[in-house]
N, C-alpha and C positions, 0 to 999 in steps of 0.2 A: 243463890245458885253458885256452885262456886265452880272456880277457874279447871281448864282444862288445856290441851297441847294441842297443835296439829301436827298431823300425823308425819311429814316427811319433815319439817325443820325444826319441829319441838318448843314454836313460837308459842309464848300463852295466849291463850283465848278467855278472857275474861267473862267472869257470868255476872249474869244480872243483879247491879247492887253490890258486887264484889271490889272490895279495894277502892271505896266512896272516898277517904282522905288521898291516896297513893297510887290512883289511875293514873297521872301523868308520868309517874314516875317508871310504872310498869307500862307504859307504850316506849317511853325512850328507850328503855331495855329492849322490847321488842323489836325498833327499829334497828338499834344496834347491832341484834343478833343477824337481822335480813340483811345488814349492810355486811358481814363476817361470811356470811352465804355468797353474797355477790361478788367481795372483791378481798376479801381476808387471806393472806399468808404467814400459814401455820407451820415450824418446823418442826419436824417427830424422830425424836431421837431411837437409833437403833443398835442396839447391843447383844448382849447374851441370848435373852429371852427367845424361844420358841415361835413366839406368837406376841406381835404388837398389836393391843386391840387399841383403837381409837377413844378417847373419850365421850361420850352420849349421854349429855344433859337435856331433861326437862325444864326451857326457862331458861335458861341459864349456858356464860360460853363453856363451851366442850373445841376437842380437835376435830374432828367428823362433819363438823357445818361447813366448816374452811373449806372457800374457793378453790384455794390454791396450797398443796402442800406440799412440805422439802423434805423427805428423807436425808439424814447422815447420820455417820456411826461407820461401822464396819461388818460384815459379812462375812463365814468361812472361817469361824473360829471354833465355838462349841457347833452351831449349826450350818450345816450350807446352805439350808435355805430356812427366810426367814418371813412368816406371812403376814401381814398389816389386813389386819381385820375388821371392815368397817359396816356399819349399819344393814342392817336388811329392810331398807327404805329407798325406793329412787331417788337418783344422786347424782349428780357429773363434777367430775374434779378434775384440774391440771396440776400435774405431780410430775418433780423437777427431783431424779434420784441420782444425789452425790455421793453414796453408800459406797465404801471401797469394798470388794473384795480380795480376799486372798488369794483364791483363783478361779477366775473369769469360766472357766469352764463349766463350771459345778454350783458355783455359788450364785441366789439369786433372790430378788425381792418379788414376793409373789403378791397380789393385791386381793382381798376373797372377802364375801361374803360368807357367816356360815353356811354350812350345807352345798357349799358351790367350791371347786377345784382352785377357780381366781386365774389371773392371769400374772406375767411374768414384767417386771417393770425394768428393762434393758437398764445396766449399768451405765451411766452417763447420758440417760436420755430424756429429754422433758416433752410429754405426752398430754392425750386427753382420755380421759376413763368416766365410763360410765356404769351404772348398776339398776336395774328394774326391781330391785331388793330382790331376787333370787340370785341373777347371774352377774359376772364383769364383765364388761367389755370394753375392749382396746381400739384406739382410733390411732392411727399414726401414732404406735407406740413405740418408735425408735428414737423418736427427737421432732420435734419441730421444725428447728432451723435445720436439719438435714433432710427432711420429707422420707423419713423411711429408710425400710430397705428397697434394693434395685427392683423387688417387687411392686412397692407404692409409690415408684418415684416416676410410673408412665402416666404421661399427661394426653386427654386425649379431648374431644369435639363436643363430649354432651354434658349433660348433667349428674353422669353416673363417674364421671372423673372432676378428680381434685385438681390443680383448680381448673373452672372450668375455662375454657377459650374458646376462638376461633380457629377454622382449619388456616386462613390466610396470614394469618401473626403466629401458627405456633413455631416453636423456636428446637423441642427437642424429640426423641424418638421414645417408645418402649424401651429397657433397657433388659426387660426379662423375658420378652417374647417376644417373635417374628414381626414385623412392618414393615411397610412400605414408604419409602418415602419420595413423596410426589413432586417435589420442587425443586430447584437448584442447592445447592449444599457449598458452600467455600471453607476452606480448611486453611487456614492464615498458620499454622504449624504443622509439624509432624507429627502423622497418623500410623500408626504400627496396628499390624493383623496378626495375629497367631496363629489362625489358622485361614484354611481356603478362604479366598473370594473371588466369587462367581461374577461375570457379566454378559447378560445376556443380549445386549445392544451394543452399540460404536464404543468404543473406548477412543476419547480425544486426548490428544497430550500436547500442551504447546511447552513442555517443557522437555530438560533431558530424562529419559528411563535408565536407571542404570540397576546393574547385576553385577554385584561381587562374582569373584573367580574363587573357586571353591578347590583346594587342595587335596588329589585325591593320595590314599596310602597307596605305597609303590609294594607291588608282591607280585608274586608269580603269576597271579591272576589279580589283576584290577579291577576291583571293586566298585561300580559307581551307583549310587543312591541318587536318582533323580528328581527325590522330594527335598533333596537339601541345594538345588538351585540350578542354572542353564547351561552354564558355565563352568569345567572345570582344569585341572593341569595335574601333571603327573610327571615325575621326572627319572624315567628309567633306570635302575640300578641293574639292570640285566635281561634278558631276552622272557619277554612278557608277554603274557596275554590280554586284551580287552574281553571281560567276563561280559555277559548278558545283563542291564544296568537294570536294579530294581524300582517297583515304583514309577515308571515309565508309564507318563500319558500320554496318549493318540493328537498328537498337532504339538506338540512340545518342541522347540526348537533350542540350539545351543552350541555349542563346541567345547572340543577338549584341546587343550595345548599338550603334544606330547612333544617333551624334552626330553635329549640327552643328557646322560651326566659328564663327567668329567673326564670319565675315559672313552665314550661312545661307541659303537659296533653295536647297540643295544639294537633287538629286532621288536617288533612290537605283530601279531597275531590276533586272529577275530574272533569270537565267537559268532555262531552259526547267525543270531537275531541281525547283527550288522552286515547291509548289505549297502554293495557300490557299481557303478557304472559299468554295464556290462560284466558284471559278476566277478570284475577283478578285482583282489582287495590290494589297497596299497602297500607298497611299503616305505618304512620311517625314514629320514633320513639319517645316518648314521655317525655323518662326523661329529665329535667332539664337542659337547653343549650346542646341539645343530635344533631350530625350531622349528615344529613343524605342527601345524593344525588341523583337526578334525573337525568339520562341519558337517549336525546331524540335523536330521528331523525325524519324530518318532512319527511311522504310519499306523503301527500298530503295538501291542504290548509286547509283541515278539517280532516286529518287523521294524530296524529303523535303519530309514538310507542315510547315507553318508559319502561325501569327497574331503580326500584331505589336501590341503594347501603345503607346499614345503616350503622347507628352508626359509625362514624370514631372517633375515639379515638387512644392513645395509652396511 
């Protein structure tokens, strides 16, 4: 009876009576090739070609059994993309792609079985890929030692996240969607927000709060944008108005330094949203670089009281 293959690693299967003097010879092969399956690092060179197809031997080594393989070469030259085309047999491989491209944009290693689209092997990433011999698929196919993108890199409580843990040891948050986080948190450095942050309990602070003073342009009408900070100052170059300040939340507190300049007599006027004590609005004080403060609270989008302090001097 004579030899035959199995079907997903191409091991010989010996038939009855086959290979009487050279059975031994033909199981170390065998072994050999199961040991090229399990723990083999194959590098497959990539160039010009349209289409790198893997090597697939009967018996015998080929590229395609390899554990582990390493794409290099370069990308983005005749092709931008370039497809490594491996068996139509179940298969799992770790694939480490050092493939430079020309540019990162457009150019890319795709991994495919025929008759299947394949998947895209990120530029500098070492991954796990698998194929049911129709389709590819991608496991953490950004990198390993990076755990992905900010999509696979949330860690969470059961079995359905990578790695798995407990609620009372975990260490970090979702990075790509909403959470809550239950515990105490310490930030031993500086923490920057770009946009809003909400709290909707106590705010503790055993330390100082501090607000920059935010400089506003001086014109005929004063401009002030109340999403660019609490705090601001303005230094009259002639008889001016305070404009209606945009961006204005309900409970926002702050002040403006309004200064003279250098020659002073500078008047300074309200618009309608600013209102004061008994409905009188102040006025600046005028002498010569003379300081004097505005202290607001917004009630509303169109309502915000105000007292100003003068003349600070000593």
């Amino acid at each position: 009876m004579a030899s035959t293959y199995t079907t997903n690693l191409r091991l010989t299967k010996q038939g009855d009576g086959d290979n009487p003097n050279t059975w031994g010879q033909v199981l170390n092969n065998v072994i050999s090739l199961v040991d090229e399956a399990v723990a083999s690092y194959t590098t497959v060179s990539i160039g010009s070609a349209a289409t790198v197809t893997l090597t697939e031997n009967q018996g015998s080594q080929d590229q395609s059994r390899s554990a582990i393989l390493e794409f290099k070469g370069t990308v983005g030259g005749a092709n931008t993309s370039i497809f490594v085309l491996i068996p139509n047999t179940p298969k799992t491989y770790a694939i480490r792609n050092v493939v430079s491209a020309n540019t990162t944009a457009s150019d890319a290693i795709i991994l495919r079985v025929a008759g299947n689209a394949g998947v895209t092997v990120p530029s500098g990433g070492i991954g796990y890929y698998l194929t049911n011999g129709t389709s590819v698929f991608s496991l953490n196919s950004e990198g390993i030692p990076g755990l992905g993108t900010a999509a696979t890199k949330d860690v969470g409580v059961c079995a359905t996240n990578i790695p798995d843990t407990s609620l009372a040891d975990i260490r970090y948050v979702p990075t790509s969607v909403s959470s809550t986080i239950v515990a105490d948190k310490h930030f031993t450095a500086s923490v920057v927000f770009t946009s809003t942050v909400r709290t909707d309990g106590i705010v503790s602070v055993s330390g100082p709060v501090k607000s920059f003073i935010t400089t506003l342009t001086d014109a005929a009408s004063v401009a002030v944008s109340m999403n660019t900070g609490n705090n601001f100052l303005v230094t009259l170059g002639g008889n001016r108005t305070l404009a209606a300040p945009s961006n204005a939340t309900t409970g926002q507190t702050g002040s403006i330094y309004v200064v003279q300049d250098g020659t002073g007599s500078r008047t300074l006027s309200y618009n309608t949203v600013w209102k004061f004590p008994s409905g009188s609005a102040p006025a600046a004080t005028t002498t010569a670089s003379a300081i004097d403060m505005l202290v607001y609270n917004v009630r509303s989008a169109s309502t915000i009281d105000a007292v100003m302090l003068k003349d600070f001097k000593r």
